[in-house]
Every structure is written in C-alpha cells, then in structure tokens.
N, CA, C and O of each residue as an XYZ file, in Angstrom:
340
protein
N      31.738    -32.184    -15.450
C      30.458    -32.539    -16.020
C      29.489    -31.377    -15.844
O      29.375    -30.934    -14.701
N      28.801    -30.847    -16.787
C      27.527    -29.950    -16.325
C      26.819    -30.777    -17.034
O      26.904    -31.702    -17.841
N      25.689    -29.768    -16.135
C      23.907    -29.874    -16.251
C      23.274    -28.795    -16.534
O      23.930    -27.759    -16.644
N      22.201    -28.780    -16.673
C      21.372    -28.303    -17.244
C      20.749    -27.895    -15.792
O      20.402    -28.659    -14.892
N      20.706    -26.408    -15.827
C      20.048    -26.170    -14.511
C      18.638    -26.305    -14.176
O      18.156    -25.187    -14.359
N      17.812    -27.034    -13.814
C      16.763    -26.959    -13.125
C      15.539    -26.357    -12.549
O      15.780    -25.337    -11.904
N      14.392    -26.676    -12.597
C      13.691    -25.444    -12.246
C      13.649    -25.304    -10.807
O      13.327    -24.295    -10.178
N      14.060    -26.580    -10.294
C      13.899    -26.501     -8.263
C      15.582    -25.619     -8.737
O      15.170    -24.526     -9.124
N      16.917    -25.593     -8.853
C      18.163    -25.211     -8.813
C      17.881    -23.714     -9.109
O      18.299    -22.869     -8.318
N      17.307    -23.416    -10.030
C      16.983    -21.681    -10.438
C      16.228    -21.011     -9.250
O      16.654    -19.997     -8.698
N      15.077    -21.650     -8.895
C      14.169    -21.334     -7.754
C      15.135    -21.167     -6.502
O      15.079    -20.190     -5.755
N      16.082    -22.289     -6.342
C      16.832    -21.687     -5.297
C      17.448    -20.686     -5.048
O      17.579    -20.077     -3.986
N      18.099    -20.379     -6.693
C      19.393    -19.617     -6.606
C      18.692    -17.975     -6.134
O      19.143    -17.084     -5.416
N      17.532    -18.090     -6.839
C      16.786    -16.757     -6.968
C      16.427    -16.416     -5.012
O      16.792    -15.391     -4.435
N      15.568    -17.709     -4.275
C      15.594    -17.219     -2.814
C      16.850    -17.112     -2.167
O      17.102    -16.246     -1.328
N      17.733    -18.088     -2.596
C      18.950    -17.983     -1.676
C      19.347    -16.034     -1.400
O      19.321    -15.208     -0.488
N      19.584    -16.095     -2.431
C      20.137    -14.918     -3.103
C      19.325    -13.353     -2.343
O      19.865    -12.304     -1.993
N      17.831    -13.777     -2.296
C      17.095    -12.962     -1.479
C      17.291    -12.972     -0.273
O      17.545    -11.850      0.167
N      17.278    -14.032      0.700
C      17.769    -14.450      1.488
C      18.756    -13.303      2.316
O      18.601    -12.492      3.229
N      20.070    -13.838      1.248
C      21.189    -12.970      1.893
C      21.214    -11.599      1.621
O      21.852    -10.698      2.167
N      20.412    -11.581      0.680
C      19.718     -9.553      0.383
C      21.987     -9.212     -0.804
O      22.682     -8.204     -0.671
N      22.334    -10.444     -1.693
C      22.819    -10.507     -2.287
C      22.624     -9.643     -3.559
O      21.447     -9.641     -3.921
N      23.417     -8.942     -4.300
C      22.933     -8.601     -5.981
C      23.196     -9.232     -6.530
O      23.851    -10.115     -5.978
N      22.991     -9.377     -7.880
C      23.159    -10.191     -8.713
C      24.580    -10.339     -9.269
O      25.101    -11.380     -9.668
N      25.219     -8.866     -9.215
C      26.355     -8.960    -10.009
C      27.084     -9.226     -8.397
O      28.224     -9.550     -8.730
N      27.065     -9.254     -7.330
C      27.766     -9.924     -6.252
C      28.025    -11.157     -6.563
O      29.169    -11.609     -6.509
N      26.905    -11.907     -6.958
C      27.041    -13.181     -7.256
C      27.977    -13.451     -8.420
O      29.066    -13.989     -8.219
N      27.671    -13.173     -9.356
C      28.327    -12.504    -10.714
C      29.723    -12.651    -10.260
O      30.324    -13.686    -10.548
N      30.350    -11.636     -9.520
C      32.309    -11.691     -9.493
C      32.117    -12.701     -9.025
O      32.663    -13.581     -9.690
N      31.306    -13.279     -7.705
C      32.276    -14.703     -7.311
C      32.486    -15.524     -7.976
O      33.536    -16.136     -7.780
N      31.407    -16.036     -9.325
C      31.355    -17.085    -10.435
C      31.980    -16.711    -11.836
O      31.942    -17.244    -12.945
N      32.721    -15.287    -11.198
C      33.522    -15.163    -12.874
C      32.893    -14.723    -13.813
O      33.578    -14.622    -14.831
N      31.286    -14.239    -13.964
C      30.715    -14.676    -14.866
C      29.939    -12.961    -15.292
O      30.115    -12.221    -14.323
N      29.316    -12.362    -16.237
C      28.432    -11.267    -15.958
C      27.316    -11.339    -15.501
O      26.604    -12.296    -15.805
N      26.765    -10.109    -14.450
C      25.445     -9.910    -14.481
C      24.469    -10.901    -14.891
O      23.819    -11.772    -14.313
N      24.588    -10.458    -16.141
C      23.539    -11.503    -16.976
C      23.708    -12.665    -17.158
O      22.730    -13.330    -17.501
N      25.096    -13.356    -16.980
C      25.037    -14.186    -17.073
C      24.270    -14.899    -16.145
O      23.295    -15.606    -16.400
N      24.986    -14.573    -14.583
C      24.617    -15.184    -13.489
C      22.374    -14.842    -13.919
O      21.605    -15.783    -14.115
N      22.131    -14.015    -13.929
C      20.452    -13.775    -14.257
C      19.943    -14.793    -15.138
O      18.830    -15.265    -14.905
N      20.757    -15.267    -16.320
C      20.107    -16.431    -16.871
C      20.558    -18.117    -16.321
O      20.171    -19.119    -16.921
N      21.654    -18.165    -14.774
C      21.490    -19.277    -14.213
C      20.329    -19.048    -13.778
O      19.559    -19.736    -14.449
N      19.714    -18.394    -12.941
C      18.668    -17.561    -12.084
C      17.316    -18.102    -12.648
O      16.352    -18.467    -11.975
N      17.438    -18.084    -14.177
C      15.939    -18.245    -15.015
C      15.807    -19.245    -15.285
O      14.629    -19.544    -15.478
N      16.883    -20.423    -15.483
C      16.996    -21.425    -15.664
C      17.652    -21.748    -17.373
O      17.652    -22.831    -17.959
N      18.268    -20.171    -17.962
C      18.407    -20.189    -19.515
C      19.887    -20.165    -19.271
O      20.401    -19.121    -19.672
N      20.701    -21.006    -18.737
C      22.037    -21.372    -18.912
C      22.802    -22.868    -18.134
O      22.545    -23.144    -16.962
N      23.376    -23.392    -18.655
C      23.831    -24.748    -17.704
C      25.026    -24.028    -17.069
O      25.552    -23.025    -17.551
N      25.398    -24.636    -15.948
C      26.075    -24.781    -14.786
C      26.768    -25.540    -14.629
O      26.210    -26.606    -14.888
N      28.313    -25.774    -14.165
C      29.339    -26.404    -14.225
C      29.193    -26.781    -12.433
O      28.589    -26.087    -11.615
N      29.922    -28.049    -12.164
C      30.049    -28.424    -10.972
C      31.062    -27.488     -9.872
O      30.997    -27.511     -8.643
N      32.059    -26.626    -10.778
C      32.805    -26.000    -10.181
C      31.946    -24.475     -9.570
O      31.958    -23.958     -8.452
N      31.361    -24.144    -10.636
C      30.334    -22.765    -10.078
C      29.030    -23.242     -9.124
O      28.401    -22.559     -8.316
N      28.833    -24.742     -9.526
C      27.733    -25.215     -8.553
C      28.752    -25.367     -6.622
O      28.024    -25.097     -5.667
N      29.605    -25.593     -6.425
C      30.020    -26.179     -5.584
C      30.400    -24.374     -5.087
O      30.211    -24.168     -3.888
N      30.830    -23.308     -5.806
C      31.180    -22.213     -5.148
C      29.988    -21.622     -4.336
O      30.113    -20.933     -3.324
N      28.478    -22.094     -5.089
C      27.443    -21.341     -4.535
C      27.033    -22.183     -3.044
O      26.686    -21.744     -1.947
N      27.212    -23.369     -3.472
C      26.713    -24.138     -2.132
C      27.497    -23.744     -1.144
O      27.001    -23.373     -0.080
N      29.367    -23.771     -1.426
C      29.998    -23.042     -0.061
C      29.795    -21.708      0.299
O      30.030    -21.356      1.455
N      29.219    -20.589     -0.894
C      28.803    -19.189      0.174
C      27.729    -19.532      0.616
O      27.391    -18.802      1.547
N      26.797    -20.554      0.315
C      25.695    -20.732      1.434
C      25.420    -21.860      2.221
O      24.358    -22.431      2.468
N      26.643    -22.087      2.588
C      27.357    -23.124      3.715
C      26.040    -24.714      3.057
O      25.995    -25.730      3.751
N      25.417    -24.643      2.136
C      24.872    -26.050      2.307
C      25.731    -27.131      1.362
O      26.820    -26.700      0.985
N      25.341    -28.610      0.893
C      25.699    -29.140      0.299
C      25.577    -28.917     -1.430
O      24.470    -28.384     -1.509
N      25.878    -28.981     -2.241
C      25.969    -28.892     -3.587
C      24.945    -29.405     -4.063
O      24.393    -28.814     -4.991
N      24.465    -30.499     -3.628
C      23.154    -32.236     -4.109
C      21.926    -31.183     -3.361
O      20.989    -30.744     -4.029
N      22.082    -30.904     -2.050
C      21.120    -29.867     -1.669
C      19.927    -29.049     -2.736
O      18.727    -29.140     -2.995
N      21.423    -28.003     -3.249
C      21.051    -26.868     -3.817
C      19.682    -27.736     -5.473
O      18.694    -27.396     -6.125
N      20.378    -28.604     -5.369
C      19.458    -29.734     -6.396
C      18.715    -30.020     -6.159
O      17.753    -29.769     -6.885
N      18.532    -30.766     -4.980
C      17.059    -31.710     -4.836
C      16.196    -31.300     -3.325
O      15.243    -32.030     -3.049
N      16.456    -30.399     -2.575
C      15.821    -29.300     -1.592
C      15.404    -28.129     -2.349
O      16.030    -27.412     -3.129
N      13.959    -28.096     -1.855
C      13.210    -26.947     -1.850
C      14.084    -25.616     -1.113
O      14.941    -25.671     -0.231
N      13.494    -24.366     -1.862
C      14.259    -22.991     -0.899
C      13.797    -22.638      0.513
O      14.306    -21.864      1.324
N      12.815    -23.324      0.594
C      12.045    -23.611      2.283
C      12.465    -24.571      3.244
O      12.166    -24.529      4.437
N      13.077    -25.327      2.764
C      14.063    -26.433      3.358
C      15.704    -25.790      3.525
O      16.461    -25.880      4.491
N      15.900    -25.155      2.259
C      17.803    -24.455      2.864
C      17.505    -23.637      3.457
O      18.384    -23.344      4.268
N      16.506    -22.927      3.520
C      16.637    -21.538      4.263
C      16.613    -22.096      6.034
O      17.413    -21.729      6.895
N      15.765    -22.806      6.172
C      15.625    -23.597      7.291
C      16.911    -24.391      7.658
O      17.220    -24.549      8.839
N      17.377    -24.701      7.022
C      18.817    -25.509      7.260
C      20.132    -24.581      7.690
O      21.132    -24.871      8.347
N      19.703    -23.312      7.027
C      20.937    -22.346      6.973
C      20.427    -21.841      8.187
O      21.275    -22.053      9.054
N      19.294    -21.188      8.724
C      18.895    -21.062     10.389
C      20.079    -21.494     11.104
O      21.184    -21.161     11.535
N      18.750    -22.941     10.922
C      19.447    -24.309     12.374
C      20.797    -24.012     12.568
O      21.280    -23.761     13.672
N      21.539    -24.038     11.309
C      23.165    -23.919     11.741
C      23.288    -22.599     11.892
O      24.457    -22.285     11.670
N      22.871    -22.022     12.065
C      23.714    -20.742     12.458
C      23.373    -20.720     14.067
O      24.079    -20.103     14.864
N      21.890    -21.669     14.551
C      22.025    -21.386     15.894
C      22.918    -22.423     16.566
O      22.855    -22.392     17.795
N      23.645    -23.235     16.098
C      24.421    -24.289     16.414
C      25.529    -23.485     16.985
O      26.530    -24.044     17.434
C-alpha cells in the first residue's frame, strides 16, 4: 500500500537526515532510488511505499507509524534516550 507522503513525514526525513549529517544520495542507494528522487520524498513531491518507509525507520532505529505521526523533536529525542540505554 502507499501513501502520499506528508508534511510532518518530509519534515522528518529532512531532520533525520541532518541529524545523522547523512547525504542525500546516501539515502538514495539504500532506497534504490536517485538523488532526486529521494529529494522529492524530502519535499513532500513523491509517495512512498511501506517497504522504503520501513527501510528508513530501521536506519533510524525508530518505528515506521513514528516516522508519521512524531514530530523531528520527539525522534531525535527518542533516538538519544536509546542510545543511552
């Protein structure tokens, strides 16, 4: 099933991504996809499959529903906590 990516889901992808001080086309090989492509999940000008949604949530250890309905101030905080666990 896809969706239609989101403006909280784009907002994430864009801090996550800062976050890990990631490039774009890093992101890019893991999802198969180009550069640009991955840049227009980023903007919110492409839908997203559950299979590329579920690869991003496991490089950033959160849940998939997360990356959806959490703010990027809330995962970033989440991705912390567990790392001091």
């Amino acid at each position: 099933m896809n969706t239609y990516i989101s403006d909280l889901l784009s907002d994430n992808l864009r801090h996550l991504r800062a976050f890990h001080q990631f490039p774009q086309r890093y992101l890019a090989h893991i999802l198969k996809c180009s550069q640009y492509g991955y840049s227009k999940l980023e903007r919110g000008r492409m839908r997203i499959g559950e299979s590329k949604l579920s690869k991003l949530a496991d490089l950033y250890g959160v849940p998939s529903s997360d990356l959806l309905c959490k703010s990027s101030d809330e995962l970033i905080r989440q991705i912390i906590e567990s790392r001091k666990l």
